[in-house]
N, C-alpha and C positions, 0 to 999 in steps of 0.2 A: 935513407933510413927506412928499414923495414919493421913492419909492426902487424901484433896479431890480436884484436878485440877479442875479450873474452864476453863468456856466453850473459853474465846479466847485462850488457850492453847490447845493443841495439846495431840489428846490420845495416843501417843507414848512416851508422857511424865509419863502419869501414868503408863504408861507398864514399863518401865525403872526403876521406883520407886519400881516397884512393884520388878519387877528382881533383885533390890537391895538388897531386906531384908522387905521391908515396905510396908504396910496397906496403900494402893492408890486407891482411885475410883476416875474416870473424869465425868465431871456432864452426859455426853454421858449415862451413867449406871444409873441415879437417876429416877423415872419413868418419868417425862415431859423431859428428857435427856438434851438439851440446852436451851431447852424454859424456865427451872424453872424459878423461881424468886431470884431477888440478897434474898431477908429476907427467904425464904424457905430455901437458901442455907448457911446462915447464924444461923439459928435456927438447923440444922442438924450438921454443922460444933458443934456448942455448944454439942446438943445432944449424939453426938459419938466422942465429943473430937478429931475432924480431924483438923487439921492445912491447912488452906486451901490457892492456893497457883493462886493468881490468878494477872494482871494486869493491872485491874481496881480501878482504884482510888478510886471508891465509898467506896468502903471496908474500908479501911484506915479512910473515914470520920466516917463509922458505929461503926468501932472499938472504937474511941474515944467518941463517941457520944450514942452509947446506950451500947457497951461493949459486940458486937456481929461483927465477928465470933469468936472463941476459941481463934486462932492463926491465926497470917497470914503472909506467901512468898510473900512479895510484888514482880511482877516482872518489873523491868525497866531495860533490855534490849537494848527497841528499837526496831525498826524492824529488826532483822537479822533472819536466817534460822531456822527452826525446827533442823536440823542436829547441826548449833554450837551450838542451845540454850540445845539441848540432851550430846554436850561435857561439858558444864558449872555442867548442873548437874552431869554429871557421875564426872566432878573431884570435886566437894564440896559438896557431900552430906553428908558425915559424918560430916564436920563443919558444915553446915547448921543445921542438924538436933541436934549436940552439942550445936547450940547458940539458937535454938527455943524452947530446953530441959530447958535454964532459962530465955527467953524473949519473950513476946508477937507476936512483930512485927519486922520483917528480911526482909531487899531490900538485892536483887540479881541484880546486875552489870553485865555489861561486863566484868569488871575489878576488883571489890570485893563484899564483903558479908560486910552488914553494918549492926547493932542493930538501930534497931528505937525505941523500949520502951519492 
């Protein structure tokens, strides 16, 4: 599975992914690196079939509404640290990536991993 952290995340998130096993770029590596545009980033996510993993709402609208990007980590959180938000992932990434393997759309919690369609 291949996946691309969007810019309010943290490149230490895609590092970690990557150290996992998985195909991770953060917008940081894309050429306009955080300046892209949410629709460039969303036409690429399609393009290279990246599941992208971002916590911006706008996405979630795009998704349903023009059926871009590929896949998407919604993240809601909340404000907490890089460091917990780097423990959530390291303990659920194989569920994560088992429930994106057959649905679109996955909100990541403080507290669980939910399907959203």
């Amino acid at each position: 599975m291949k996946f691309i952290v969007d810019a309010h995340l943290p490149k230490k998130l895609s590092l970690l992914i990557s150290w996992k096993g998985y195909d991770c770029l953060h917008t940081l590596d894309l050429p306009n690196q955080n300046r892209t545009k949410d629709s460039e980033i969303n036409q690429f996510s399609l393009d290279e079939k990246r599941v992208l993993i971002s916590k911006d709402l706008d996405f979630i609208d795009s998704l349903l509404i023009s059926n871009k990007p590929y896949k998407l980590l919604y993240i809601s959180t909340g404000n907490i640290s890089n460091k917990m938000l780097l423990d959530i992932f390291s303990n659920n990434i194989k569920k994560i990536v088992e429930l994106l393997e057959e649905n679109r759309v996955v909100e990541l919690t403080n507290e669980s991993i939910v399907v959203k369609g």
